[in-house]
N, C-alpha and C positions, 0 to 999 in steps of 0.2 A: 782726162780730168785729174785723173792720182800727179802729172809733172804738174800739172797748172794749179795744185795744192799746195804742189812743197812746195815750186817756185816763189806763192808769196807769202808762205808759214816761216820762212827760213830766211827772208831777206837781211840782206846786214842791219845790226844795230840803229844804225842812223838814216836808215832808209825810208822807213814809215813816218816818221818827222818830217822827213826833207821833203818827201811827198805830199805832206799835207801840207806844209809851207806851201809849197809850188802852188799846190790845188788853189789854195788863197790869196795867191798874187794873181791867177788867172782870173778868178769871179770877183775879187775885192772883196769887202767887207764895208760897204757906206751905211748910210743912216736907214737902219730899218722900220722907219715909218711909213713906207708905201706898201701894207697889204693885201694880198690878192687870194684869189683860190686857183686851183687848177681847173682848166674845162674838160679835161675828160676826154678830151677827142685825140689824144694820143697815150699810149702805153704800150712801155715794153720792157723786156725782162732782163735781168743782170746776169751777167756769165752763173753757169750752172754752177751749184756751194752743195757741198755733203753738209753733215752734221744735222739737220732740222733747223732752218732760219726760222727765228722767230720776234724778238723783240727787236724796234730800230728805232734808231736817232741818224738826226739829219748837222751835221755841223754847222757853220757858219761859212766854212768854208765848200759848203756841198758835199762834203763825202759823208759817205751813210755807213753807219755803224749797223752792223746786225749779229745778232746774239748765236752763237750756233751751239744749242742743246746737248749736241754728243760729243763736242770737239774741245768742249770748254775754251771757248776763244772768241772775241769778238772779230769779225772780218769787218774792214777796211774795203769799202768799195766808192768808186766815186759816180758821179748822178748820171754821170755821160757811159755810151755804152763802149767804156773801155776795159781792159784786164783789172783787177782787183790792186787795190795799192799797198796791201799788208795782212798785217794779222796783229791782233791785242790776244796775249794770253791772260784768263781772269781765271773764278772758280768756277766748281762744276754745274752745271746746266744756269748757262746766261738766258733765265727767262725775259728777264726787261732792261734796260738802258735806257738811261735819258742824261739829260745836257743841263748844265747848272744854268742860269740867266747869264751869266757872263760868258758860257761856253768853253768856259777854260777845265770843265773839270766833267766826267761822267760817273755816274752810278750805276750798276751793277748789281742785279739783285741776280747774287751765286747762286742758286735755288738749295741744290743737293749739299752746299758746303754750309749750310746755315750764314752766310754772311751779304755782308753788302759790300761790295768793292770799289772803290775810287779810282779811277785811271785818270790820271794828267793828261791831258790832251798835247800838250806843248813836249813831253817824250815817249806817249803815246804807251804809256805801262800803267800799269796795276801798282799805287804807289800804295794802298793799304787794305785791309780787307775785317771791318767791323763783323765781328761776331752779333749774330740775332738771337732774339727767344724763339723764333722755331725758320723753319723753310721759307724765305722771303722769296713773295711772286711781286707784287710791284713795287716802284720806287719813285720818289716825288721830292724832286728839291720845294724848297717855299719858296715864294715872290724875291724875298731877299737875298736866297741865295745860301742863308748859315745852316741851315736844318736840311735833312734828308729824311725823309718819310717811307717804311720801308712795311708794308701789308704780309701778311705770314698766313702760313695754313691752320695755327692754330686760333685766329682771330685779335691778333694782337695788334696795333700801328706803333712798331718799335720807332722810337726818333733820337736821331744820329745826330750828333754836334758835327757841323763841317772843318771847322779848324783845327780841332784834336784828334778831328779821325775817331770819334769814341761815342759809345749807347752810354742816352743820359736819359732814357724813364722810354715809357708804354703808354696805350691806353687802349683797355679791352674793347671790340667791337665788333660784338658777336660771335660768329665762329667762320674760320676760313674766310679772313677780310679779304678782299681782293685789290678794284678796281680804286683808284683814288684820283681826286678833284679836288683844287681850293676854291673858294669863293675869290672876286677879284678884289675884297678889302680886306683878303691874306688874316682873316679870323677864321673861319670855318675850316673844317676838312672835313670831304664827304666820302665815305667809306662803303662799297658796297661788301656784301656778305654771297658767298655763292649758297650758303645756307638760305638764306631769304632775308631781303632789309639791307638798307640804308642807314650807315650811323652818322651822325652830325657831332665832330668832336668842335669841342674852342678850344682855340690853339692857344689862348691867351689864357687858360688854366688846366690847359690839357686835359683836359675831361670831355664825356660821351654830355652834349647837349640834348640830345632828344634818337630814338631811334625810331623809323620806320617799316613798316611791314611792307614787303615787295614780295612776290613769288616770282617764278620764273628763273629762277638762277642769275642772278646778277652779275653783269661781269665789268665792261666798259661804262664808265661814266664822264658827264661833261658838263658844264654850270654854264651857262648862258652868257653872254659879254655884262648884261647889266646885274646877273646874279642874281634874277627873281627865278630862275628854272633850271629845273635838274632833268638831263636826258643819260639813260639807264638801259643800256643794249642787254638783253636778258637770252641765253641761251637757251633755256629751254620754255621757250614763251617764243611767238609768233606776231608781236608786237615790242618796239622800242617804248616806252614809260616815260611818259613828260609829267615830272611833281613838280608842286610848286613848293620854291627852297625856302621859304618861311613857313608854313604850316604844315607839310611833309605829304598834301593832300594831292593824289594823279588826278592831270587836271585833262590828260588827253594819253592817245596811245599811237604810235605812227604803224601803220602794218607795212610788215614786210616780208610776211610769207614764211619766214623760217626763222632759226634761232641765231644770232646777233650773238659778235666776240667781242670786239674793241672797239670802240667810240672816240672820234677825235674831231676837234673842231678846226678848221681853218681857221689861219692869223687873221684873217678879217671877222671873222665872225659871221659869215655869210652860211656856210654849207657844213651839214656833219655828214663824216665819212664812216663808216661800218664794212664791219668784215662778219663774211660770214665764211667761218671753215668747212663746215659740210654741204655749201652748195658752190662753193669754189665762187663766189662772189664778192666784187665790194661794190657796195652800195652809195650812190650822195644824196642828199636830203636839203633840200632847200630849210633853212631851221626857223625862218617865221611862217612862211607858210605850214612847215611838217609838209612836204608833200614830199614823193621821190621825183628824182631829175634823173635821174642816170641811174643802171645797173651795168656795172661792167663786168662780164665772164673773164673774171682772168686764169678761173683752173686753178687743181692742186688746194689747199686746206690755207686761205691769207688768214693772218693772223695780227699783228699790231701795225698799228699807223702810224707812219710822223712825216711831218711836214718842211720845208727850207723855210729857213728862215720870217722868209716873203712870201711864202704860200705856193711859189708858182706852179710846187710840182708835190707830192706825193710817196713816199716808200712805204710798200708795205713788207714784211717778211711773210714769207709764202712758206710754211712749213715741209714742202712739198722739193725742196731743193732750189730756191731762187729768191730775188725781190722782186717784186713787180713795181716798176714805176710811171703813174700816173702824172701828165702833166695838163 
C-alpha cells in the first residue's frame, strides 16, 4: 500500500491531466439528458486509500474525486476497477468536494484550514483557497454556477463569488449549519443544523426566510425534482423526515432502523440514496413511494454520495479505507 501511495502522490506534473483527458476520450462526454439510476445488483470497492475517504464527486469524465481527511489531498480514482490516476493537494481535512455545472471547476471545503478551495479540473490543482468565518463542512455551487455555498461549524452559510475567488457576505443559520440543498428555481437554500432545524435562506436577498424545528441531528438533505418536499437524513433519529418545502410542516417519516449521514438523489429523480456510518450501510429508497428497495452491506463507516453524471453508477466514500461503488 505505502509504493502504490507514493506512486500516484508523486506522478509528474502533467500526468494527472493527461489522465483525466484520456479518461474522457474513452467515456466521451455527449448530451447528458438520458438519466438513470444505478440497480444495485453490482458493487465493488476501489484499490485500498489511507487518510479517511470521505467526501466525492464523480467527473464528467468518470473519475471520482474523494477527499482524504488525514492526507490533505484529494485522490483521483477512476470508476473502473483500475490503479488510482493521481493525486490533488488541497487544505487540511477535504471533508466535501463537489463539481460546478459546467464541471470545469471543484470546491473544497478545507475543514481544519478555515477555507474553501477551488481546484481547476483542466490542471487538476488547487488554483485558490477562499478564507471562511469558521471550519467549512459542506460546499454547494448554485444552478448557475457564480456562487459557492460553504456551511461552517459555527452556523454561518459563508457565500463565495466564483470569479474572484473571494467571500462576499453570510447569512446565520442557526448553529453548526451543515447539510445543504437548493430548491430547482435556484431561490431557496435549504440549510440543515446538526443543532436541530432547517433554515430556508432567499438567495435573492440573502436572508434566513423561515426556520424549521427538526430534532434528530440533521445532516444530509435533498429537495424533490418538483421542489414541493424536503428529505432530511438525521443521525441520531431512526427515521429520514419528509417536510413539506412551503410550510416547513413533516408530512411523513421513511424508517430505517438507525441513524442516516448523507442524502442524495439520483439524476432522474427516481431513488434516494443514504448512508449510514455506524451500520456499514447504504440504503435506496424508492422517493415516491418512500419505501426501501434495497439495503446494501458494504462495511466500514460510508459516508457521502455522488453520482456519474447519468446516474448509472454511484460513489460512495467509505471512511473505513476505500469507495465503494454502486452500479
Amino acid at each position: 500500500m505505502d509504493f502504490l501511495r507514493s506512486s500516484f502522490r508523486h506522478l509528474p506534473r502533467l500526468a494527472l491531466p493527461c489522465a483525466l483527458a484520456l479518461a474522457a476520450c474513452r467515456t466521451g462526454t455527449g448530451p447528458q439528458n438520458s438519466f438513470t439510476h444505478p440497480s444495485g445488483q453490482v458493487r465493488t470497492r476501489s484499490a485500498a486509500l489511507t487518510g479517511r475517504p470521505f467526501g466525492v464527486a464523480v467527473t464528467r469524465s468518470e473519475a471520482i474525486l474523494v477527499g482524504l481527511q488525514d492526507e490533505d489531498r484529494l485522490a483521483v480514482l477512476p470508476l473502473a476497477d483500475s490503479p488510482p490516476l493521481g493525486s490533488i493537494d488541497v487544505g487540511a481535512v477535504p471533508t466535501d468536494v463537489r463539481l460546478s455545472p459546467d464541471g470545469g471547476l471543484a470546491a473544497v471545503s478545507n475543514q481544519f484550514s478555515g477555507s474553501v478551495g477551488f481546484v481547476d479540473m483542466a490542471s487538476a490543482r488547487q488554483v485558490a483557497a477562499v478564507p471562511t468565518s469558521a471550519a467549512p463542512f459542506r460546499v454547494l455551487f448554485s444552478p448557475d454556477g457564480r456562487r459557492v455555498y460553504a456551511s461552517n461549524n459555527s452556523g454561518m452559510v459563508d457565500i463565495l463569488d466564483v470569479s474572484s475567488r473571494s467571500w462576499i457576505g453570510g447569512v446565520q443559520a442557526g448553529s453548526a449549519s451543515n447539510g445543504l440543498a437548493i430548491s430547482p428555481d435556484g431561490l431557496s437554500l435549504y440549510v440543515t443544523s446538526m443543532s436541530g432545524g432547517v433554515t430556508v435562506v432567499d438567495l435573492g436577498a440573502n436572508r434566513v426566510a423561515r426556520s424549521i424545528p427538526l430534532a434528530g441531528m440533521p445532516q444530509g438533505i435533498v429537495v424533490s425534482p418538483d421542489g414541493r418536499q424536503l428529505f432530511v437524513a438525521r443521525e441520531a433519529a431512526t427515521a429520514i423526515a419528509v417536510l413539506d418545502a412551503s410550510s416547513g410542516v413533516q408530512t411523513d417519516s421513511i424508517l430505517v432502523g438507525s441513524g442516516s449521514f448523507d442524502l442524495a438523489l439520483t439524476p432522474d429523480g427516481v431513488q434516494l440514496f443514504a448512508s449510514f456510518p455506524s451500520a456499514g450501510l447504504v440504503v435506496v429508497i424508492d422517493r415516491a413511494s418512500r419505501r426501501v428497495v434495497q439495503t446494501l452491506a458494504v462495511g466500514g463507516a460510508p459516508r457521502r454520495i455522488a453520482f456519474t453524471p447519468t446516474g448509472d453508477a454511484a460513489a460512495v466514500g467509505n471512511e473505513s479505507g476505500w469507495v465503494d461503488i454502486i452500479r
